[in-house]
Every structure is written in structure tokens, then in C-alpha cells.
FITI-447209 format. One record per residue (C-alpha): residue in three letters; x, y, z; chain; residue number from 1. Coordinates in pm, whole numbers, plus 50000, padded with zeros to 5 digits. Example, Ala and Ser with C-alpha at 12.3 -4.5 7.8 and 13.67 -1.06 7.14 Angstrom:
2
+------+-------+-------+-------+-------+-----+
| rest |  east | north |    up | kette |  nr |
+------+-------+-------+-------+-------+-----+
|  ala | 51230 | 49550 | 50780 |     A |   1 |
|  ser | 51367 | 49894 | 50714 |     A |   2 |
+------+-------+-------+-------+-------+-----+
***
This chain:
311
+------+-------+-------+-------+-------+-----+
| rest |  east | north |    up | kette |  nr |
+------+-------+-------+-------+-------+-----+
|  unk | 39881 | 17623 | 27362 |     A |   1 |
|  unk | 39555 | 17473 | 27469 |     A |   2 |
|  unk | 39625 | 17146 | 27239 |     A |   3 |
|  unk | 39971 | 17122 | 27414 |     A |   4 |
|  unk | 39847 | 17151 | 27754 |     A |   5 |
|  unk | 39578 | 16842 | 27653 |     A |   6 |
|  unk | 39877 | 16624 | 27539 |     A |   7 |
|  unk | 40058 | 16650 | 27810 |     A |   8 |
|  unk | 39781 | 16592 | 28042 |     A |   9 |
|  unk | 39681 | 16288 | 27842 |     A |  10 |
|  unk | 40045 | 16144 | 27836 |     A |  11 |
|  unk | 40105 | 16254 | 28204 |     A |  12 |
|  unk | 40008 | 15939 | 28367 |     A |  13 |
|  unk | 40182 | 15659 | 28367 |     A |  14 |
|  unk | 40003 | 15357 | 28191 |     A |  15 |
|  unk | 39915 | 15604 | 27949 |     A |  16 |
|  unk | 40247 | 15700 | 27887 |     A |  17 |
|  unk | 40302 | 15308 | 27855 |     A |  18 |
|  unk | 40040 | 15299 | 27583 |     A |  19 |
|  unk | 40186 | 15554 | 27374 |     A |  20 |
|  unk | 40508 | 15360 | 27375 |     A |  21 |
|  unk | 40359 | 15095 | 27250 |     A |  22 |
|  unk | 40158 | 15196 | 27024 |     A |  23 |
|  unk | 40412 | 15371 | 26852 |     A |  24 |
|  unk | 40551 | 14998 | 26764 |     A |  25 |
|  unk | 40257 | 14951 | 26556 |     A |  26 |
|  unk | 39876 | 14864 | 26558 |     A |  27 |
|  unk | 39761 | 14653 | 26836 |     A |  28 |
|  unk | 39443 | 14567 | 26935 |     A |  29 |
|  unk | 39274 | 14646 | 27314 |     A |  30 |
|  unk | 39307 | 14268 | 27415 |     A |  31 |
|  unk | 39676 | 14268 | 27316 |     A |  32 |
|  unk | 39702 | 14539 | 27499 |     A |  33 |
|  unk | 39576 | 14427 | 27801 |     A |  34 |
|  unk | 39747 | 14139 | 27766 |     A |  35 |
|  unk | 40092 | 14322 | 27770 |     A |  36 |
|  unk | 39974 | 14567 | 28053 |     A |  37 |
|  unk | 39840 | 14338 | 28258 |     A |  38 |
|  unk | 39504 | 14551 | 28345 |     A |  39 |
|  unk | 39197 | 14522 | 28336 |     A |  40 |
|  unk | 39008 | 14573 | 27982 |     A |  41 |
|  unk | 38820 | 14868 | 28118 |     A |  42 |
|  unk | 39097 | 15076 | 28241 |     A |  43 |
|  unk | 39277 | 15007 | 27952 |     A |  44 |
|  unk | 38985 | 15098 | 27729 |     A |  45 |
|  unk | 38951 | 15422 | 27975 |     A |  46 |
|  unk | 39312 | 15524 | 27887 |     A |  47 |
|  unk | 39314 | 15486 | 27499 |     A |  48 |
|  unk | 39013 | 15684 | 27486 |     A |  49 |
|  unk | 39186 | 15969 | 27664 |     A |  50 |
|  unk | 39427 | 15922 | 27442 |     A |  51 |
|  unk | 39218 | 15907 | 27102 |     A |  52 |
|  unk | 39054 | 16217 | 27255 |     A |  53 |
|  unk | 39386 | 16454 | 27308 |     A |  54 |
|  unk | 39483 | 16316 | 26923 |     A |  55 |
|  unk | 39773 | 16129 | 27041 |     A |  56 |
|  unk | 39669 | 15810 | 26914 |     A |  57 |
|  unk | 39442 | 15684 | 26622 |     A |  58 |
|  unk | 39163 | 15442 | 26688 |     A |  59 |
|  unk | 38991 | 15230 | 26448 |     A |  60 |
|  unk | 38730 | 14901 | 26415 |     A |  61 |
|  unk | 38829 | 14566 | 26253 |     A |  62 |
|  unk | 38567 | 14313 | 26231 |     A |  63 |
|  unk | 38515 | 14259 | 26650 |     A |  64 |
|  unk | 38869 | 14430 | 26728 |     A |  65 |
|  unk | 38920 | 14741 | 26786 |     A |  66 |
|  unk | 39306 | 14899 | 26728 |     A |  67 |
|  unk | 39520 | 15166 | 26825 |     A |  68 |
|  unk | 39829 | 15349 | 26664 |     A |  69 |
|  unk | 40057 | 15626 | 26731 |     A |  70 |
|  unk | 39839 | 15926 | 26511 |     A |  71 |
|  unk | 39988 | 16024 | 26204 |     A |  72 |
|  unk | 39739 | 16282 | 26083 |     A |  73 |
|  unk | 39660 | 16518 | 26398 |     A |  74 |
|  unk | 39822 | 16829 | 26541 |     A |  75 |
|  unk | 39908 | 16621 | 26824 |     A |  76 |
|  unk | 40139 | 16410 | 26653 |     A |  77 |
|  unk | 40474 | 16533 | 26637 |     A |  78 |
|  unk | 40369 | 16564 | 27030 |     A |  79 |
|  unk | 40319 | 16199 | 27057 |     A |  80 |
|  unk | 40658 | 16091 | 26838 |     A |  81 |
|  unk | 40858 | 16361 | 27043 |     A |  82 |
|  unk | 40742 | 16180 | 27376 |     A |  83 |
|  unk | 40833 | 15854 | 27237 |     A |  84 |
|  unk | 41144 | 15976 | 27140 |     A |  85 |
|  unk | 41246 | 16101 | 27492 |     A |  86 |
|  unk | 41167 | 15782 | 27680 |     A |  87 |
|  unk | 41438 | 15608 | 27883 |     A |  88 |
|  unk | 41561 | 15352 | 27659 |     A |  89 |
|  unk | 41697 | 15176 | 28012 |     A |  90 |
|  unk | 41343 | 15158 | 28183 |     A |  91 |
|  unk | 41294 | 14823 | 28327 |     A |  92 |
|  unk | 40900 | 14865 | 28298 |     A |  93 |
|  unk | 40901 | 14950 | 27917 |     A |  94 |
|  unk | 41139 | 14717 | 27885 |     A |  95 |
|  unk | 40890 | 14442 | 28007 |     A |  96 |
|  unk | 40656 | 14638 | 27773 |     A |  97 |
|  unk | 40836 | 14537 | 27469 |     A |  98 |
|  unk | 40947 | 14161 | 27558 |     A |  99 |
|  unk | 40554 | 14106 | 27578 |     A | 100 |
|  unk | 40506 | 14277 | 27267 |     A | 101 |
|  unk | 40758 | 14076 | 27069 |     A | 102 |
|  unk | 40519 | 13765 | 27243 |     A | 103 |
|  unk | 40252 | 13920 | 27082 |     A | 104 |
|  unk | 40375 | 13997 | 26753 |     A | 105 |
|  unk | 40521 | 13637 | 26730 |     A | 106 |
|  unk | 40182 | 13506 | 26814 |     A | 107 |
|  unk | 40094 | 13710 | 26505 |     A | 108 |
|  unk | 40353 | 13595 | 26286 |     A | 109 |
|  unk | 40262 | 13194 | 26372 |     A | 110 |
|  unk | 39919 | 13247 | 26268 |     A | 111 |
|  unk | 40028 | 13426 | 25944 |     A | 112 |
|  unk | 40251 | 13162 | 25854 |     A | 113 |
|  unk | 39991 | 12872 | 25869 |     A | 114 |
|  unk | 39715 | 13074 | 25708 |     A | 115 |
|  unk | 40010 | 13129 | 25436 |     A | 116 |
|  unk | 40155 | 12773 | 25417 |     A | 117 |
|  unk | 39790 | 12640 | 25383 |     A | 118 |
|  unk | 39717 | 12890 | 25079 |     A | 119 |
|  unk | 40055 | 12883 | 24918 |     A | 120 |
|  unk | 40001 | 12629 | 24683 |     A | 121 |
|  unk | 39672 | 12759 | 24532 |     A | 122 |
|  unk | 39920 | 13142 | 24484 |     A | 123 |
|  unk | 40210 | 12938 | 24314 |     A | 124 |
|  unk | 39975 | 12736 | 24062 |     A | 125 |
|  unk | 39852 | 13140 | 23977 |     A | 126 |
|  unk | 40208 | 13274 | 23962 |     A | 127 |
|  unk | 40302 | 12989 | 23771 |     A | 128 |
|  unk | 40100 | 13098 | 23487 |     A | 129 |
|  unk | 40218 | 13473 | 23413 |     A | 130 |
|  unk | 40555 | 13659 | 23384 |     A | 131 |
|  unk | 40813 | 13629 | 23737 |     A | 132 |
|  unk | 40699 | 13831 | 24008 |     A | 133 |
|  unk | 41090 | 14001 | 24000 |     A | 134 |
|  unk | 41022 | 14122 | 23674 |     A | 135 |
|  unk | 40661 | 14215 | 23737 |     A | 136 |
|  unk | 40779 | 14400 | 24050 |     A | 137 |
|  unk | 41081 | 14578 | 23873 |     A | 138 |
|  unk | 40818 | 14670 | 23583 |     A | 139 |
|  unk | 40586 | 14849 | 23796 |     A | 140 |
|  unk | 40843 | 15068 | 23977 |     A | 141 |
|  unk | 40988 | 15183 | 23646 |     A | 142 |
|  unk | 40649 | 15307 | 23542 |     A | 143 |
|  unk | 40567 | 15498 | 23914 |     A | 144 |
|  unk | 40922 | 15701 | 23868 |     A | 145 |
|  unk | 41071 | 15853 | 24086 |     A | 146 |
|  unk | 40790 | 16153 | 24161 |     A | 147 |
|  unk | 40779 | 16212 | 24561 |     A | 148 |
|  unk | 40450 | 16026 | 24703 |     A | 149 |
|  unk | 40292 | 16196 | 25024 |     A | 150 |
|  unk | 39980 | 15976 | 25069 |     A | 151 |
|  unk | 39968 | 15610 | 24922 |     A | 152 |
|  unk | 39690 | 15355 | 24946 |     A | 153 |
|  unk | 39719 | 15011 | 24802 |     A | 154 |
|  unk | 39378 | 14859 | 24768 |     A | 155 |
|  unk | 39333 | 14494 | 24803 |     A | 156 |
|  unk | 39672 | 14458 | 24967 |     A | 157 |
|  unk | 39644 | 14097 | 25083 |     A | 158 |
|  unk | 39985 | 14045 | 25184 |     A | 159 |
|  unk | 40123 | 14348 | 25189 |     A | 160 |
|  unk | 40360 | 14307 | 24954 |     A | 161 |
|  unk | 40315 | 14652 | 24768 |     A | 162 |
|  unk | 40337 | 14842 | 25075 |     A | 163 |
|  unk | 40694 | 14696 | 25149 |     A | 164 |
|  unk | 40771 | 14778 | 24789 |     A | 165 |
|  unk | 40664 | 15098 | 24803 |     A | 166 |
|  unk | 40771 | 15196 | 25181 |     A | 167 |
|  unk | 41076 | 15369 | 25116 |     A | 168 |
|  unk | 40944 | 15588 | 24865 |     A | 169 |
|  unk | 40601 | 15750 | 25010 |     A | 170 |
|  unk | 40613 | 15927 | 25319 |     A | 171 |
|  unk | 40233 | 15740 | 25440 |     A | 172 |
|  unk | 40122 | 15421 | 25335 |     A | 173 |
|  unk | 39778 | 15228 | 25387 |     A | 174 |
|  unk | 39689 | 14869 | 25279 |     A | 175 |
|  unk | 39340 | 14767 | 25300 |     A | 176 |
|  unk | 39189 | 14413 | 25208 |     A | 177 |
|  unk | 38850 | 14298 | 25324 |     A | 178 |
|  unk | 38996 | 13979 | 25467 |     A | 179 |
|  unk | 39124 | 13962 | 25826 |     A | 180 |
|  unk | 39317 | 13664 | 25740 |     A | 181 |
|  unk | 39498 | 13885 | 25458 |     A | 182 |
|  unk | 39574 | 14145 | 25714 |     A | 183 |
|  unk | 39707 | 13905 | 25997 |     A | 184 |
|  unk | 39990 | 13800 | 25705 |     A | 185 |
|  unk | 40000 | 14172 | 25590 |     A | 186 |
|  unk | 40069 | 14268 | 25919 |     A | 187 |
|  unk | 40319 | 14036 | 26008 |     A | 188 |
|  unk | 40508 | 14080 | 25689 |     A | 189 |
|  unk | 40518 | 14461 | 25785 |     A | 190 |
|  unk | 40630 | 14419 | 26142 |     A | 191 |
|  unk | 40906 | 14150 | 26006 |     A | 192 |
|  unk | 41048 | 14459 | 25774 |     A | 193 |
|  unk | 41017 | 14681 | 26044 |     A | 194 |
|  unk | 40829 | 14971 | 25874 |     A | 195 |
|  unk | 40651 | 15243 | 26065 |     A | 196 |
|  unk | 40556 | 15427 | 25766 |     A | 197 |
|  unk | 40283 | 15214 | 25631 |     A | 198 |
|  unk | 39988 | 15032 | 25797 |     A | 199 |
|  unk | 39660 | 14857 | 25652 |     A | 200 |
|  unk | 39330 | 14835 | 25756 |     A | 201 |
|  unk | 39000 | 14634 | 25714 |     A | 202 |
|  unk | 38769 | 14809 | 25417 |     A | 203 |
|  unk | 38592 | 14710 | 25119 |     A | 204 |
|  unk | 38713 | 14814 | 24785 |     A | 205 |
|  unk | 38369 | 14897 | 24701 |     A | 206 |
|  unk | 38345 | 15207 | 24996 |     A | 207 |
|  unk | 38689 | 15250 | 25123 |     A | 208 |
|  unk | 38733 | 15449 | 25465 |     A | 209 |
|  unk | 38943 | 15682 | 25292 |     A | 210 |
|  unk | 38870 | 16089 | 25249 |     A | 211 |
|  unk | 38786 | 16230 | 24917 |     A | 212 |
|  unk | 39097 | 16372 | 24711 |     A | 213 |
|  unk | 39361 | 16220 | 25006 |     A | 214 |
|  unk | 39578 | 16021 | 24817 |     A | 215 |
|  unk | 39883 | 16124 | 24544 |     A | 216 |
|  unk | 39910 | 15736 | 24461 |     A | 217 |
|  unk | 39683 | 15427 | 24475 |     A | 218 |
|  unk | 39781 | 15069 | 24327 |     A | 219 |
|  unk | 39488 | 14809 | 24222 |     A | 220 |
|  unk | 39759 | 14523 | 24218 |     A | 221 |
|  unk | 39601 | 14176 | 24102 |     A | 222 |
|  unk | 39291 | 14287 | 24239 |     A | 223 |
|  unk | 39045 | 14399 | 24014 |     A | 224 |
|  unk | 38944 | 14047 | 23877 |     A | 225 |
|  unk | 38795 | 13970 | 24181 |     A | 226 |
|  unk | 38531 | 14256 | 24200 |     A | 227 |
|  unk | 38215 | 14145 | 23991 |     A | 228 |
|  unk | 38152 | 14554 | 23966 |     A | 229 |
|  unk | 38521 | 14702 | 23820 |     A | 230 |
|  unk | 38380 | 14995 | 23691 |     A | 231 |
|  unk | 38248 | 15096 | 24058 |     A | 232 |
|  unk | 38622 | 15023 | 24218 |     A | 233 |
|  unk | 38811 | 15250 | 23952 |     A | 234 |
|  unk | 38520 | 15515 | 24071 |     A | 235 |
|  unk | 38611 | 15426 | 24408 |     A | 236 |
|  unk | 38931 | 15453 | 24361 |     A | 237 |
|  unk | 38925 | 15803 | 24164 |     A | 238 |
|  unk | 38721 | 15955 | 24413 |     A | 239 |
|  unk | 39007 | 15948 | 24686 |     A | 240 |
|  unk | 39262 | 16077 | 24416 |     A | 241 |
|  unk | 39380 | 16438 | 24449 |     A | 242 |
|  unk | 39381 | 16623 | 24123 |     A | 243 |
|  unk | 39688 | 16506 | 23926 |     A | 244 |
|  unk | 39710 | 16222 | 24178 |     A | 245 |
|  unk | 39779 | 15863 | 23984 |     A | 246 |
|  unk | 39613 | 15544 | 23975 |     A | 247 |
|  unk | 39790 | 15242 | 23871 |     A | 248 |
|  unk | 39588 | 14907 | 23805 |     A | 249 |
|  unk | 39809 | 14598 | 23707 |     A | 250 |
|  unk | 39578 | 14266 | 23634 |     A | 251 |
|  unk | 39552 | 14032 | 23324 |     A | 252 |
|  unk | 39462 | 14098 | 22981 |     A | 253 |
|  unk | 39159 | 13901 | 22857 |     A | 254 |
|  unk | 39271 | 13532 | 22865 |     A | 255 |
|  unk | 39058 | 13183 | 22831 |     A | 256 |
|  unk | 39181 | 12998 | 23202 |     A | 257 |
|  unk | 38837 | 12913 | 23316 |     A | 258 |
|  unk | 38993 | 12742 | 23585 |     A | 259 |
|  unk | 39116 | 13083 | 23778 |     A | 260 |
|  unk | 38698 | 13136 | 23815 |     A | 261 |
|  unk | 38622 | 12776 | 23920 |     A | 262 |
|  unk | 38921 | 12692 | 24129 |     A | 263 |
|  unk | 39043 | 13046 | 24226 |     A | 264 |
|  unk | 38702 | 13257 | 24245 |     A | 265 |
|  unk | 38822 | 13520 | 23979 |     A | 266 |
|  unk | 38542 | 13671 | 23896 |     A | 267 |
|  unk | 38643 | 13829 | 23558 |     A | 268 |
|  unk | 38877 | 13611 | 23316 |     A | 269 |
|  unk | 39153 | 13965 | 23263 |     A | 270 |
|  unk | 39056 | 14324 | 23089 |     A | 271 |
|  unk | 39080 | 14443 | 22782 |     A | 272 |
|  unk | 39272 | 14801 | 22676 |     A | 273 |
|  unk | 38930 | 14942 | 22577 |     A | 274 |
|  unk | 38751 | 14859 | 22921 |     A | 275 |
|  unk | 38982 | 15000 | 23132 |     A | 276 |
|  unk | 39007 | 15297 | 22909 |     A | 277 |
|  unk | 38608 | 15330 | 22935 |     A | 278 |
|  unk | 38596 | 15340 | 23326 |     A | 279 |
|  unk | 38903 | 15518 | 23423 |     A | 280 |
|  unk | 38764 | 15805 | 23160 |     A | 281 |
|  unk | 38406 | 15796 | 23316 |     A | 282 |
|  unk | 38528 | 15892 | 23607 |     A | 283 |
|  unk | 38782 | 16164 | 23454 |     A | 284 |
|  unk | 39111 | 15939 | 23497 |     A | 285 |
|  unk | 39286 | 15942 | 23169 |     A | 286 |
|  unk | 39527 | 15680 | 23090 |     A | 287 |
|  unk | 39934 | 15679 | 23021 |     A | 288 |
|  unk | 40070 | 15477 | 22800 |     A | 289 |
|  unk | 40004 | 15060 | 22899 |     A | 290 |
|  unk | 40245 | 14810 | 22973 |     A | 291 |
|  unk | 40178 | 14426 | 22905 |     A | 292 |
|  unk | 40400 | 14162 | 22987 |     A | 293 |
|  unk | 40358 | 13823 | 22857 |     A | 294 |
|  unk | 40366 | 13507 | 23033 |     A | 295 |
|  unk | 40290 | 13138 | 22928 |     A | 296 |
|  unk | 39949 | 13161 | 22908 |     A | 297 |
|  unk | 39866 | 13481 | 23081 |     A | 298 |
|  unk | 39955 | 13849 | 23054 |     A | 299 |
|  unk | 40035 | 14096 | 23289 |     A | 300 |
|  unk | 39882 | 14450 | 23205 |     A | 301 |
|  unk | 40018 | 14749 | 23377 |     A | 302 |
|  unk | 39799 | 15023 | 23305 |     A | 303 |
|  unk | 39872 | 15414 | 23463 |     A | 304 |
|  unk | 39607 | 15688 | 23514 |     A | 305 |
|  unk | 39640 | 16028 | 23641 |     A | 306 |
|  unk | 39311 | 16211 | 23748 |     A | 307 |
|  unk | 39292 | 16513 | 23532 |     A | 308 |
|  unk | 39325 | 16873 | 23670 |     A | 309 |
|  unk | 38921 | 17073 | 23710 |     A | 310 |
|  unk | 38929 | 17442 | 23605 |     A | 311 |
+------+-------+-------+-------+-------+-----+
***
């Protein structure tokens, strides 16, 4: 009853109640805020804290910005999505709300698509050089099944793309990518698909901000050539695993393209069965049964772990 009561409280103002709304759209930062609000940056930060504080929204640091979401993980948050829910679609006020929050989000969206357009041609010359991404895509979603996923967590999401593959069939999602350029496109992409049930955030593959035995199903998609440590991201990864959860790494089988660590800063030239065998079991992951798929001159390796059950 006591929780209830502090909800209410919390919501029972009305730039508050404004937040909420909004927030429930999706992640946006205190300056955005403000700048849809029109209010100071102190009252606003005033209000989200109240907010954070009755569990209504989530709160969390990127880089110098700090963002806000509708919660997802507290008792207070069937609260906050049943208050959304009964809001006056007709209000003129959150009406004005959400015309400067498509301003916003369009803002976003321009400054995804140049960081994209001026990277694109480095990601075709890559994509070029292994199997389609269709059949890549279709690959990988034949080996996850169709087992129920509560709690997914893509790691080195860059655009986003897995999450929007994977939205419809895992009830939470989280991206995260050290880059905040990444996440602007990742975020955008998201927002274009209009999908509420998967977010990203700003973390290093190295020491994710992600809770020990949280996740049924995380994806190291194209990733792991980048890390100069892959051993210590596959123990990263594991640690977040529940028991039986599922790990699924897809990257390129040992290949000679020097060029991808010159021009492209991969930092190891693919994996072979044996390696990723090694680390997965050191850190008591055992491996399913690989898939490769060939390309012209590299190939794609799809390779499934499941954490093994402790007596």
C-alpha cells in the first residue's frame, strides 16, 4: 500500500505526470527534456528524481547525458504503464508534448543518418566479403528456436540491428555498444520500428552494467574480433547468464584479410572451433553444435553455448 501511495504522489503533479508520458515513448535525455517542457533544467532535474525515487522511471549515465525511461524492472511499474495508459489521448498539452518529441527524435534520426552515410561504405566493403546478411540473419534465428526469451542482451549492438531482429520474440531487450555514435543510429533505428520492448545503453563489453545470472539470451554478433582480450568478453558474457541461459557468438573463422586490421581496426583476423571451445568451457559454457557459412573469402561462424546447470 505504502509503494502505491508513493506513486501516486510522485505522478500527482502535473509536469511530472508530463514526464511519465514521455518517457514512456522512449529514452530521452534531461536536455531533451527540457527542451520539450520548456522549464528550467533544475526543475526538470527536481521532477525526474522524484520520479527515479518512487520507481516510476529508470535513470541512467551516458558519457555527459544523463537519460530517463518508463521502469521496466520495479514494483512500480505496471503503476507507471497503467497511468500512461489512462491519459487523455485528446489533451492539447500532451499533445504539444509529443509534436516536440517527434522534433526531437527527428533531430536524432538526421544525425544517425550522416554518421551512417559517412561510414557506409567502409560496412559494405566488409559485407561484401562474407555470406548475404538475409541468409546470415535467417541462419541465426533457425539456431535460437523458438524457446521463450525473458531477458535478452545483445552486446556490441552498434546499430541495433539484432535487437529489431529479435524484438518480437523476447519479452526485454538491451543493446549496449561503447560508442555513442553507435547508439545515436541504434536508437533511431529503434524509434523508426517503433519498439518499446528493447532499449540499449552505453557499456563496455569488458564490464557490462548488467546483474549477475540476468539474462536467458545474449548475442556477440560481429563483435568479438574487435576485443584484443576474447577470452575476458565470453567470461563477461557468462557471468550475466542464468543457469541454462544461452550464449550465441557469430564472427569469422580464421581467415588471411590483413586489410580488416589495417583498414577496419579488427583486432583478431576470425576464431578458430578450438578457441572458442577453450573459453566458453573455462568459464563453464559448453558449446552446441557450430554453424559456418561460407562466403568469398570469409566465413561466417555461428557458434551456440548454453551455461551448464551447478548442483
Amino acid at each position: 500500500m505504502d509503494q502505491l501511495l508513493s506513486g501516486l504522489r510522485a505522478v500527482g503533479e502535473p509536469t511530472r505526470l508530463r514526464l511519465v508520458a514521455l518517457c514512456a515513448h522512449g529514452e530521452l535525455s534531461v536536455s531533451e527534456l527540457t527542451q520539450i517542457l520548456g522549464q528550467s533544467q533544475p526543475r526538470v532535474s527536481r521532477h525526474l528524481k522524484l520520479l527515479v525515487e518512487a520507481g516510476l522511471l529508470d535513470r541512467f549515465r551516458e558519457g555527459a547525458a544523463v537519460y530517463y525511461r518508463l521502469a521496466d524492472r520495479t514494483d512500480q511499474a505496471y503503476l507507471a504503464r497503467t497511468i500512461v495508459d489512462l491519459l487523455p489521448p485528446d489533451d492539447s498539452e500532451l499533445n504539444r508534448d509529443l509534436q516536440r518529441l517527434d522534433q526531437v527524435k527527428q533531430k536524432r534520426a538526421d544525425l544517425a543518418r550522416a554518421y551512417f552515410s559517412e561510414n557506409a561504405a567502409r560496412w559494405d566493403r566488409i559485407r561484401a566479403l562474407h555470406v548475404p546478411e538475409a541468409l546470415l540473419e535467417k541462419e541465426f534465428v533457425k539456431i535460437l528456436g523458438a524457446r521463450p526469451v525473458a531477458d535478452f542482451l545483445d552486446i556490441g549492438t552498434g546499430t541495433g540491428r539484432i535487437l529489431e531482429l529479435m524484438a518480437e520474440r523476447v519479452e526485454r531487450g538491451m543493446g549496449i555498444d561503447v560508442s555513442a555514435e553507435m547508439l545515436t543510429v541504434a536508437r533511431a533505428n529503434l524509434e523508426a520500428a517503433n519498439l518499446r520492448n528493447v532499449h540499449v545503453r552505453q557499456g563496455d563489453m569488458y564490464n557490462m552494467p548488467v546483474d549477475d545470472q540476468s539474462v536467458d539470451l545474449a548475442t556477440l554478433h560481429l563483435v568479438l574480433h574487435y576485443s584484443d582480450d576474447p577470452a575476458q568478453v565470453i567470461e563477461e558474457a557468462a557471468r550475466v547468464l542464468r543457469p541454462d541461459g544461452r550464449l550465441v557468438i557469430v564472427d569469422f573463422l580464421t581467415h588471411n584479410e590483413e586489410q580488416l586490421r589495417v583498414e577496419h581496426r579488427h583486432h583478431r583476423l576470425g576464431f578458430d572451433d578450438l578457441e572458442i571451445e577453450g573459453w566458453c568451457k573455462q568459464c563453464g559454457l559448453q558449446i552446441e553444435t557450430p554453424v559456418g557459412l561460407q562466403g568469398d573469402p570469409l566465413t561466417v561462424k555461428i557458434w551456440p553455448a548454453v551455461r551448464q546447470l551447478t548442483h
